[in-house]
Every structure is written in C-alpha cells, then in structure tokens.
KOLFITOR-956338 format. One record per atom (N, C-alpha, C): atom name; residue number from 1; chain; x, y, z; residue in one letter. Coordinates in nm, 4 decimals. Layout:
BEGIN
["CA",NUM,"A",[X,Y,Z],"A"] ...
//
This chain:
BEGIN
["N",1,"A",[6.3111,8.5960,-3.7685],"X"] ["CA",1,"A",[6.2745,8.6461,-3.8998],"X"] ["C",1,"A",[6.2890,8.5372,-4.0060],"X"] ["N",2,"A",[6.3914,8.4572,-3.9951],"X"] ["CA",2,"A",[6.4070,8.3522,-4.0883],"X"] ["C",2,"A",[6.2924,8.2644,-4.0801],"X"] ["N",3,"A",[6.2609,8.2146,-3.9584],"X"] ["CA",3,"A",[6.1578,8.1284,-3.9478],"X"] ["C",3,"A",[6.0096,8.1536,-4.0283],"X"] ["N",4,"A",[6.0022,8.2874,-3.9852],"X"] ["CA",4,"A",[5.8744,8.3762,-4.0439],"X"] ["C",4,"A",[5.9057,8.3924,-4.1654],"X"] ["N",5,"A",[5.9627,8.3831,-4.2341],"X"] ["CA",5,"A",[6.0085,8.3988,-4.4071],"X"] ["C",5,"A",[5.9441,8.2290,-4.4383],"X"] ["N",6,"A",[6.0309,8.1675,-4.3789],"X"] ["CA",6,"A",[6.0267,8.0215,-4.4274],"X"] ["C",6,"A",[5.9115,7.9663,-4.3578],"X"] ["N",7,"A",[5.7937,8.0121,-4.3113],"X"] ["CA",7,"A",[5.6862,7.9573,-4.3118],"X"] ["C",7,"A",[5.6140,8.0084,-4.3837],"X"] ["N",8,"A",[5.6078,8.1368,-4.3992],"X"] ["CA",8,"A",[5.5008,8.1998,-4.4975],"X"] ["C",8,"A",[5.5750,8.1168,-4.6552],"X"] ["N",9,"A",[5.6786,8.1607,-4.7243],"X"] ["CA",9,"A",[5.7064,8.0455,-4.8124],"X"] ["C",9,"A",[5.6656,7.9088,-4.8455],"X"] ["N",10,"A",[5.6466,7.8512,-4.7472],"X"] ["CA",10,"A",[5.6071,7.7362,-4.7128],"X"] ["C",10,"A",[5.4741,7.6960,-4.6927],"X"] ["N",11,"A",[5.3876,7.7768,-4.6930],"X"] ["CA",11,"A",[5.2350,7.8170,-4.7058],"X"] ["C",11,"A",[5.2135,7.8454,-4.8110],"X"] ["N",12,"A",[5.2327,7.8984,-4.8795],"X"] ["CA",12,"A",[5.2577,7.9298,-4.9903],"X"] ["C",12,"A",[5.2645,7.8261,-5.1064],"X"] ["N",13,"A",[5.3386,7.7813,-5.1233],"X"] ["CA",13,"A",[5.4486,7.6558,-5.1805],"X"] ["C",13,"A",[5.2553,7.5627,-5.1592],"X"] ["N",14,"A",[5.2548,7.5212,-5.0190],"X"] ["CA",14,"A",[5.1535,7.4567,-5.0018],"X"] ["C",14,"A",[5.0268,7.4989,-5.0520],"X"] ["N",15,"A",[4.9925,7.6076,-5.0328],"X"] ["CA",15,"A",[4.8882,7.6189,-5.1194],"X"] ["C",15,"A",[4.8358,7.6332,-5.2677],"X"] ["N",16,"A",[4.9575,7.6615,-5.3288],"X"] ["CA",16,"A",[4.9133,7.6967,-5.4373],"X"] ["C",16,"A",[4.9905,7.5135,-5.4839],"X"] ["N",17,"A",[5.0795,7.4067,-5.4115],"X"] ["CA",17,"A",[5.0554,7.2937,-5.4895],"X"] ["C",17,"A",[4.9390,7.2197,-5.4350],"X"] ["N",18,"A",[4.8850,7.2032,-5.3073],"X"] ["CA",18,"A",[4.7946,7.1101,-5.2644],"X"] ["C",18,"A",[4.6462,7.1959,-5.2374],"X"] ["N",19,"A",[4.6418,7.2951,-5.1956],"X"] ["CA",19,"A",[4.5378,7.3508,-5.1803],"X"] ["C",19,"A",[4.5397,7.4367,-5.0433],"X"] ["N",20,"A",[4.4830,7.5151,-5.0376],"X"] ["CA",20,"A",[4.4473,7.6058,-4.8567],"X"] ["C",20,"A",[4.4722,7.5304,-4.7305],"X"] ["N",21,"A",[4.3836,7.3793,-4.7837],"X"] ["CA",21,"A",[4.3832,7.3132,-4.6401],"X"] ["C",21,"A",[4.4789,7.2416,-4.5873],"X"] ["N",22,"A",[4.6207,7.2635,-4.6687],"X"] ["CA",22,"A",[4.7075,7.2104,-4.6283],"X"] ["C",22,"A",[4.8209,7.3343,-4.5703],"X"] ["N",23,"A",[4.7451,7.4549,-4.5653],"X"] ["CA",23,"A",[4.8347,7.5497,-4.5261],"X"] ["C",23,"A",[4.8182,7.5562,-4.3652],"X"] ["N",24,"A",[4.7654,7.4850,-4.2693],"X"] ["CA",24,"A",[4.7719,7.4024,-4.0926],"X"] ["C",24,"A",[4.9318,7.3513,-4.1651],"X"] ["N",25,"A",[4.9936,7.2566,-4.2253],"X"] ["CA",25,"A",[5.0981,7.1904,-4.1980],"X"] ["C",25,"A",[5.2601,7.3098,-4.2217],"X"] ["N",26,"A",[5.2353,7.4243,-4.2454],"X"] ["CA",26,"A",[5.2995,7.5693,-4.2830],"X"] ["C",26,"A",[5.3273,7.5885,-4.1187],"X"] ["N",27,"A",[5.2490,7.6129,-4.0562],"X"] ["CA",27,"A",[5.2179,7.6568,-3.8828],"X"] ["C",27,"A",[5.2876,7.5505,-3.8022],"X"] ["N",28,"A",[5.2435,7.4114,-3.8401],"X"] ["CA",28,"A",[5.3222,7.2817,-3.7667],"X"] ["C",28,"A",[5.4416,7.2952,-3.7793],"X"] ["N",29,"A",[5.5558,7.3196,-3.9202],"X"] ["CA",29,"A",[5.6681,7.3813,-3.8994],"X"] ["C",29,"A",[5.7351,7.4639,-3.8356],"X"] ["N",30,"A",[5.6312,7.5556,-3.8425],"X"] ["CA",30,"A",[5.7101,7.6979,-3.7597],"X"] ["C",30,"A",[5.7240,7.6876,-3.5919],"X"] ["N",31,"A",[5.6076,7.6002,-3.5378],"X"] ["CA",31,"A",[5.5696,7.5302,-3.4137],"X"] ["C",31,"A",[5.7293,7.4582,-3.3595],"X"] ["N",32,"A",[5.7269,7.3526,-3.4469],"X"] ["CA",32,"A",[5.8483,7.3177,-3.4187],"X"] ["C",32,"A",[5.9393,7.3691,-3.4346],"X"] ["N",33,"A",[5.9755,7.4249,-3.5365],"X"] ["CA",33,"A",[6.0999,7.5152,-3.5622],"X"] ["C",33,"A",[6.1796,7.5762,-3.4765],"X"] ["N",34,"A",[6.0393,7.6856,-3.4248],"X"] ["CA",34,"A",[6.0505,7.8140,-3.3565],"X"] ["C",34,"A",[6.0545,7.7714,-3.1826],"X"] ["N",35,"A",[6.1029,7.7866,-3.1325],"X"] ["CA",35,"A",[6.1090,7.7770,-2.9571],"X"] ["C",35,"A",[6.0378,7.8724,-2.8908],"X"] ["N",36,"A",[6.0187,7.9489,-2.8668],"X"] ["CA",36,"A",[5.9630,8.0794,-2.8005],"X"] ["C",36,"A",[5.8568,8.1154,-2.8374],"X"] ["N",37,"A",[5.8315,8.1171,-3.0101],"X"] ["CA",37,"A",[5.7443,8.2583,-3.1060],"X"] ["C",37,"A",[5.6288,8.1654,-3.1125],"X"] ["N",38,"A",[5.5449,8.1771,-3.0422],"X"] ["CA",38,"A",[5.3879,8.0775,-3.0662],"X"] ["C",38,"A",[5.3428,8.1770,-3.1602],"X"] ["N",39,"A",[5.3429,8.2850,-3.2613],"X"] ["CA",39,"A",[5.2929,8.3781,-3.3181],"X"] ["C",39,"A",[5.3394,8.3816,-3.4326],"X"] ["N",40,"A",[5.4406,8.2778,-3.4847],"X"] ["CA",40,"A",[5.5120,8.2427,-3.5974],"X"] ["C",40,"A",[5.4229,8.1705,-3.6948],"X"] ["N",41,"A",[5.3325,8.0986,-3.6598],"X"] ["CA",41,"A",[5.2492,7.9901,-3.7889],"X"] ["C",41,"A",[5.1264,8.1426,-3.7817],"X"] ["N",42,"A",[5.1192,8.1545,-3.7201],"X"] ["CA",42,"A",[4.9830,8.2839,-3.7407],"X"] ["C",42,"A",[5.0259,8.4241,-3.8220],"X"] ["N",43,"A",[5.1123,8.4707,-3.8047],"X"] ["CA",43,"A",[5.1865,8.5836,-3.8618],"X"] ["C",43,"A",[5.2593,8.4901,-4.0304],"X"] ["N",44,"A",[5.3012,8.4633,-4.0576],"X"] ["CA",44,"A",[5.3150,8.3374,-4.1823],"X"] ["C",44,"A",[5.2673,8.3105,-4.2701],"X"] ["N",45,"A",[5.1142,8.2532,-4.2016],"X"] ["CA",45,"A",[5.0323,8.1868,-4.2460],"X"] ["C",45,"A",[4.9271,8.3257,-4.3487],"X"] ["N",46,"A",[4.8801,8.4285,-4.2196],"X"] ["CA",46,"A",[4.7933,8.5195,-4.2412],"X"] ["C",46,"A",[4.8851,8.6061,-4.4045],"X"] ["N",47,"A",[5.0136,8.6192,-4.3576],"X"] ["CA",47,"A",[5.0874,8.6952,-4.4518],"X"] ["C",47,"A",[5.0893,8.6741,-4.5998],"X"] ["N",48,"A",[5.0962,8.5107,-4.5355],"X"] ["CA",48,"A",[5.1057,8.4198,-4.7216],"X"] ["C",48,"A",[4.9479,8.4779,-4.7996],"X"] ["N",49,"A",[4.8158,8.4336,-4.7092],"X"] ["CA",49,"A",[4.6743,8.4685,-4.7294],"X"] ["C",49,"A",[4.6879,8.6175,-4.8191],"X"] ["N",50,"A",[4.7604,8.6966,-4.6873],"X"] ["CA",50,"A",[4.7307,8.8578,-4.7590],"X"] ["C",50,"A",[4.8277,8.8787,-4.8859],"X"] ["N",51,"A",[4.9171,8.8152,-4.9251],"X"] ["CA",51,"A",[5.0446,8.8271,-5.0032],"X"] ["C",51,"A",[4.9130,8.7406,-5.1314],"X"] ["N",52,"A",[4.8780,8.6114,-5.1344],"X"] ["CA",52,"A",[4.8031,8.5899,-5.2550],"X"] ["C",52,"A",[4.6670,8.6874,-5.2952],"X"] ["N",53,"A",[4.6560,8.7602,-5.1816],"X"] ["CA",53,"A",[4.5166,8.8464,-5.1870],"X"] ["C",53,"A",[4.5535,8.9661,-5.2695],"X"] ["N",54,"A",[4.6709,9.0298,-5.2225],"X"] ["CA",54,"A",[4.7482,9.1664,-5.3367],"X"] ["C",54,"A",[4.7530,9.0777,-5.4701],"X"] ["N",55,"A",[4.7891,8.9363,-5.4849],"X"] ["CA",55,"A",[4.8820,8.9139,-5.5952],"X"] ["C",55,"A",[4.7195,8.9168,-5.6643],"X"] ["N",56,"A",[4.6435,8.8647,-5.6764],"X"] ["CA",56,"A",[4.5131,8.8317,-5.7688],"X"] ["C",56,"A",[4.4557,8.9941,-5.7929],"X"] ["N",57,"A",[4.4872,9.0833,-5.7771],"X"] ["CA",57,"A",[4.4564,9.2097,-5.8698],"X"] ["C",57,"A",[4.5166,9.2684,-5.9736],"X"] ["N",58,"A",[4.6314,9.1867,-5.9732],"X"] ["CA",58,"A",[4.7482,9.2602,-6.0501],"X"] ["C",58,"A",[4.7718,9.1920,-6.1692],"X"] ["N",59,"A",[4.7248,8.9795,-6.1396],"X"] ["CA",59,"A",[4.7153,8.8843,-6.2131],"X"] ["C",59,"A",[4.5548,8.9592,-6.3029],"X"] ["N",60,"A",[4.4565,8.9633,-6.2389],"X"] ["CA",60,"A",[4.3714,8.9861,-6.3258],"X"] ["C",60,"A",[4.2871,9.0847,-6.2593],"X"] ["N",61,"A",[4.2981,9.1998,-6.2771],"X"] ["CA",61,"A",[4.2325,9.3294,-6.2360],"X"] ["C",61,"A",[4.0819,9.3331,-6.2809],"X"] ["N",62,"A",[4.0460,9.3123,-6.4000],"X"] ["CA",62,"A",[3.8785,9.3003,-6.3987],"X"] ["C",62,"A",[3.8244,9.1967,-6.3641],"X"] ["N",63,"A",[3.8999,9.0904,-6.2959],"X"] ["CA",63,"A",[3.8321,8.9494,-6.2694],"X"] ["C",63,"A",[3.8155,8.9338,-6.1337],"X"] ["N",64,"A",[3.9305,9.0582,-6.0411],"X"] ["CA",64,"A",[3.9108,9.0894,-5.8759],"X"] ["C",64,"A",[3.7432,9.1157,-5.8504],"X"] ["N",65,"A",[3.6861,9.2165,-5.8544],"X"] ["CA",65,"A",[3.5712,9.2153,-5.8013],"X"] ["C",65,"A",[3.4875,9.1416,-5.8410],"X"] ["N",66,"A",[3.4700,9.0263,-5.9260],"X"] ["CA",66,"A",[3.3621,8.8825,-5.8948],"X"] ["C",66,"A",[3.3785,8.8691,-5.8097],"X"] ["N",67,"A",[3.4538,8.7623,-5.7384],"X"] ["CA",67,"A",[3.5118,8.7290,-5.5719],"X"] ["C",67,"A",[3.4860,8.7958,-5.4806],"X"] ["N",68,"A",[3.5194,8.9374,-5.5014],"X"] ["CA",68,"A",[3.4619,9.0268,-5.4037],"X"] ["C",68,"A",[3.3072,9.0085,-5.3643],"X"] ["N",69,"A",[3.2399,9.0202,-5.5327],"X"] ["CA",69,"A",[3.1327,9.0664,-5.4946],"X"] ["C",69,"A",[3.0262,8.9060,-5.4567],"X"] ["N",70,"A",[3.1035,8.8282,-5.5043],"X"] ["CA",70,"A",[3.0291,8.7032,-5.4360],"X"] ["C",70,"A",[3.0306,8.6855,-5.3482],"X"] ["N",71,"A",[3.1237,8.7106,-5.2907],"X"] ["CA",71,"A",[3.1844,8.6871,-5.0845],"X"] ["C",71,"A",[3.0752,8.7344,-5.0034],"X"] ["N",72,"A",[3.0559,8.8761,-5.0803],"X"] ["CA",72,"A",[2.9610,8.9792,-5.0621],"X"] ["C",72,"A",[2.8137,8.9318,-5.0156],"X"] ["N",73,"A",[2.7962,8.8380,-5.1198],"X"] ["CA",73,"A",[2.6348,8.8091,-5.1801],"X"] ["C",73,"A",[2.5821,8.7267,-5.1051],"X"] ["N",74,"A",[2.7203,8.6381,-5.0757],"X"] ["CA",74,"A",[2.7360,8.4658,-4.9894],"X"] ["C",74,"A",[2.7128,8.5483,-4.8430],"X"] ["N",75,"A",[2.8195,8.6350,-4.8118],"X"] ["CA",75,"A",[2.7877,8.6794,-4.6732],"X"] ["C",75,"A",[2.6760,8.8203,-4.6468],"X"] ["N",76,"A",[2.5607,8.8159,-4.7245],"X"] ["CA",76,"A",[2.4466,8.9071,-4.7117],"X"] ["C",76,"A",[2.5021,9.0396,-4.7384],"X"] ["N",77,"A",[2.5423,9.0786,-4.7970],"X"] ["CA",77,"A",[2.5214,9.2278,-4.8148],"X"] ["C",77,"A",[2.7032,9.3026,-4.7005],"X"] ["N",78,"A",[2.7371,9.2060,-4.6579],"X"] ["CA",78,"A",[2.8735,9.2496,-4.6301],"X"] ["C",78,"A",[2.9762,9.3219,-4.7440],"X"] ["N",79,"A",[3.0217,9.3725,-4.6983],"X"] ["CA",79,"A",[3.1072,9.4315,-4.8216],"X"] ["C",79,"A",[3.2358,9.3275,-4.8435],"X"] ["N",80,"A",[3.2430,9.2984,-4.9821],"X"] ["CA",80,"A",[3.3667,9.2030,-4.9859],"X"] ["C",80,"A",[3.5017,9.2322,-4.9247],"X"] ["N",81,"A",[3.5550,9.3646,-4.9156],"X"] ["CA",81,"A",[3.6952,9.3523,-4.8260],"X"] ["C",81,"A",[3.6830,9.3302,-4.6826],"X"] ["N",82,"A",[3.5351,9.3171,-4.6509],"X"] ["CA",82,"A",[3.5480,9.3171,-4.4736],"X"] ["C",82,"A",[3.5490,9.1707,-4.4703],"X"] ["N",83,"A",[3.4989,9.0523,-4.5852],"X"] ["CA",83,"A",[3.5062,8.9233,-4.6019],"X"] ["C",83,"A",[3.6413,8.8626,-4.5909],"X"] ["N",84,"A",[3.6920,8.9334,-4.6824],"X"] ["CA",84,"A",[3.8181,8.9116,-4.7635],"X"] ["C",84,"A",[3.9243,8.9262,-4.6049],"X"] ["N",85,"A",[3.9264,9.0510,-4.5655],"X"] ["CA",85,"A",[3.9728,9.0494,-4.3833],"X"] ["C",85,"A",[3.9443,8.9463,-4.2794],"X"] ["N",86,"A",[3.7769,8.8619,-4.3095],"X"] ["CA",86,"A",[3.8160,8.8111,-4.2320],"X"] ["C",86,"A",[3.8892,8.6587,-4.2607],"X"] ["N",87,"A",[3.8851,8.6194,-4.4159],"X"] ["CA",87,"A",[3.9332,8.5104,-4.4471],"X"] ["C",87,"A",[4.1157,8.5117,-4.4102],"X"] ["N",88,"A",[4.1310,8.6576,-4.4206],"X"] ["CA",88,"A",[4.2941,8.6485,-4.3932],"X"] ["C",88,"A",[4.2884,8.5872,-4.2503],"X"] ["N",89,"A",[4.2360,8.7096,-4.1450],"X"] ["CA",89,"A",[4.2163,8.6305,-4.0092],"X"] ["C",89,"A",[4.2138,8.4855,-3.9756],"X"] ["N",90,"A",[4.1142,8.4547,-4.0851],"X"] ["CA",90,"A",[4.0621,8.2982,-4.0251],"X"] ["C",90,"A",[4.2073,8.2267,-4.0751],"X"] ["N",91,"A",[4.2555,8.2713,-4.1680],"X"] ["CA",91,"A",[4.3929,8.1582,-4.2177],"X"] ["C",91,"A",[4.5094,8.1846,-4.1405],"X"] ["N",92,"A",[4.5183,8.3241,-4.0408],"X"] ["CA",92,"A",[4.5702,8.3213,-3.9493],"X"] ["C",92,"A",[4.5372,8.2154,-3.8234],"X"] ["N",93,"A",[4.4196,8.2176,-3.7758],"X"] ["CA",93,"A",[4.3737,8.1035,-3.6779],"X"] ["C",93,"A",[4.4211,7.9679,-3.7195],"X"] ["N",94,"A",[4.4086,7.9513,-3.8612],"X"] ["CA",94,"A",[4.4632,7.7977,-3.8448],"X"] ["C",94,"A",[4.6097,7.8162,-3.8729],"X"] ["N",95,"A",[4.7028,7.9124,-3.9372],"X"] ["CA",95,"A",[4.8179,7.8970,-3.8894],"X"] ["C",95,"A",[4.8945,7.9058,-3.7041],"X"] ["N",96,"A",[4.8267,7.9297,-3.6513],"X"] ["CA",96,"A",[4.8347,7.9738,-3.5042],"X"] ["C",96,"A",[4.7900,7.7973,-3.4577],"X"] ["N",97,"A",[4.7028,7.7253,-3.5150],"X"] ["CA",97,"A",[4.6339,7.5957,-3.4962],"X"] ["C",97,"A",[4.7525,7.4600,-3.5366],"X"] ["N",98,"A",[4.8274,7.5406,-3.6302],"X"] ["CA",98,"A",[4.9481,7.4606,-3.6519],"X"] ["C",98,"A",[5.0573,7.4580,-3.5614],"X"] ["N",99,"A",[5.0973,7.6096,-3.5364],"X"] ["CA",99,"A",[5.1719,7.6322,-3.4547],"X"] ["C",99,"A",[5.1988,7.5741,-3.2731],"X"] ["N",100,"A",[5.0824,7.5448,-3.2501],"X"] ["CA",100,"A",[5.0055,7.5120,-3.1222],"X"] ["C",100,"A",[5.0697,7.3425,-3.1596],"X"] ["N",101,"A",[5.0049,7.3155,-3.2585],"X"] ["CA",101,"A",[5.0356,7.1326,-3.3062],"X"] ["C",101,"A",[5.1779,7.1401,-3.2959],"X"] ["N",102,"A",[5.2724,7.1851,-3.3269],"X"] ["CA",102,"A",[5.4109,7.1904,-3.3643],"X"] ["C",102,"A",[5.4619,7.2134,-3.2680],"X"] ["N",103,"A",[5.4571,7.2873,-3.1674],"X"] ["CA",103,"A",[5.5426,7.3048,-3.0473],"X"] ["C",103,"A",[5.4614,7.1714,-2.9511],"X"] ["N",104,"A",[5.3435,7.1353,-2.9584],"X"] ["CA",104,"A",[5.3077,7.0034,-2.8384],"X"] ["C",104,"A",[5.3760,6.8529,-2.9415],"X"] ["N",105,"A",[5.4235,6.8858,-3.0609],"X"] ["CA",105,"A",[5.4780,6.7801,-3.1327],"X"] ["C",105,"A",[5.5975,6.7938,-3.0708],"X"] ["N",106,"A",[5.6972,6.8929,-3.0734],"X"] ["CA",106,"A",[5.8184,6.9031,-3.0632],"X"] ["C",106,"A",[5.8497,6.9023,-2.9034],"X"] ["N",107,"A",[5.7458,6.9096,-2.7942],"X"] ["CA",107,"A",[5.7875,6.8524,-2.6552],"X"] ["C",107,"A",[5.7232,6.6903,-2.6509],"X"] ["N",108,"A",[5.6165,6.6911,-2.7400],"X"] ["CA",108,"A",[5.5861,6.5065,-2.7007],"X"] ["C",108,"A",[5.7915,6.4741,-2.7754],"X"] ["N",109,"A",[5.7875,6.5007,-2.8813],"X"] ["CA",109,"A",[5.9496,6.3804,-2.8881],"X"] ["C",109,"A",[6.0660,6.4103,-2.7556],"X"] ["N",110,"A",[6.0623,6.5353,-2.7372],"X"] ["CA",110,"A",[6.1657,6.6047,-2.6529],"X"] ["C",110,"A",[6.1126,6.4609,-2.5612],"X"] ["N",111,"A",[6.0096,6.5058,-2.4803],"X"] ["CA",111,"A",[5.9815,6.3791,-2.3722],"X"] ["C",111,"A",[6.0275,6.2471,-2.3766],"X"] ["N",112,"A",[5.9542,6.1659,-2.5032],"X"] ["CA",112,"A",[5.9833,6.0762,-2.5830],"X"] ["C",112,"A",[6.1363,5.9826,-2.5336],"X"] ["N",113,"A",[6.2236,6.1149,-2.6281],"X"] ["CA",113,"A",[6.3367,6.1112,-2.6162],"X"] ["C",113,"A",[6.4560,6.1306,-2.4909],"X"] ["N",114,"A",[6.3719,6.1741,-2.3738],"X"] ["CA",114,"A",[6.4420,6.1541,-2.2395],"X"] ["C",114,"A",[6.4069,6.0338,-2.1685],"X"] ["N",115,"A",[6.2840,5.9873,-2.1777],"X"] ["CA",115,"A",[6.2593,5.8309,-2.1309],"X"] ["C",115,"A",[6.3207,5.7096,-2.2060],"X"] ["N",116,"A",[6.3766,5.7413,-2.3076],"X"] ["CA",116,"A",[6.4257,5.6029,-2.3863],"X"] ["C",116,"A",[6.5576,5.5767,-2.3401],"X"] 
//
C-alpha cells in the first residue's frame, strides 16, 4: 500500500511539474521498489490519471465539457467519457511499461552486482 501511495504521488508530482510523459518514470519506481506487485506502476499511474480527471471539474466546472467535447469531435462522435476511460487506461499501460522497466532494472544491478 505504501508503495502504491508513493507512486501515484509521484506521478503526480511528475506530471503536473514536467508533463504526462514523464509519468513512465512514476512506474520505473514502483518496478523497483516493489518485489512481487508488477501491478503497482499500473494501478498508480492510472489512479494519479483518474485522481487529476475528478480534480478538473471541481477546479473549473463550466470549462469540463470543452475537453470532453473535443475528445469527442477528435475521436468521431465517441462520447467524451468513453475517451476520457480510455486515456486513464492508456496511462495505466504506460505505468505498467514503467513497472516492467523497473523490475528488469532492479535484476540487471542485482546481476551486476553478484559478478563483481
């Protein structure tokens, strides 16, 4: 649970100082971090996504459905929350993409570190 706190935090933190595409290095933490939980940068990652997705209605309630309805327009006639679902998804995939990086980081040193 700690881990999963402190990656979604950490996604977070990252996105809103560097931008989205640095929320893969959120997942690489948890990768390493975490021993067992390959489901830690994906669960995190997606959470932070859905956690800024509640927060922007509340920040500006008549300014939510532009976004919506552009997502909408961009993806043909889709309805913006089925967009909006799948962008959480997809920021799940690349937290899961981190996670994957972070645990083959944390056995390349393990290795590393038994041959030296």
């Amino acid at each position: 649970m700690l881990v999963l706190s402190a990656v979604t935090f950490l996604s977070i933190l990252l996105h809103v100082g560097i931008g989205w595409e640095a929320t893969v290095l959120a997942g690489v933490v948890g990768g390493v971090w975490s021993h067992n939980r390959w489901f830690v940068g994906s669960v995190g990652v997606a959470l932070r996504w859905r956690l800024l997705m509640m927060y922007t209605p509340f920040v500006a309630p008549a300014a939510f459905g532009v976004p919506l309805d552009t997502l909408s327009a961009l993806a043909r006639n889709i309805p913006g929350e089925a967009v909006v679902g799948a962008t959480v998804f997809l920021g799940g995939v690349l937290g899961g993409l981190g996670t994957a990086i972070g645990r083959l980081l944390r056995v390349l040193v393990a290795e590393t570190g038994n041959t030296a």
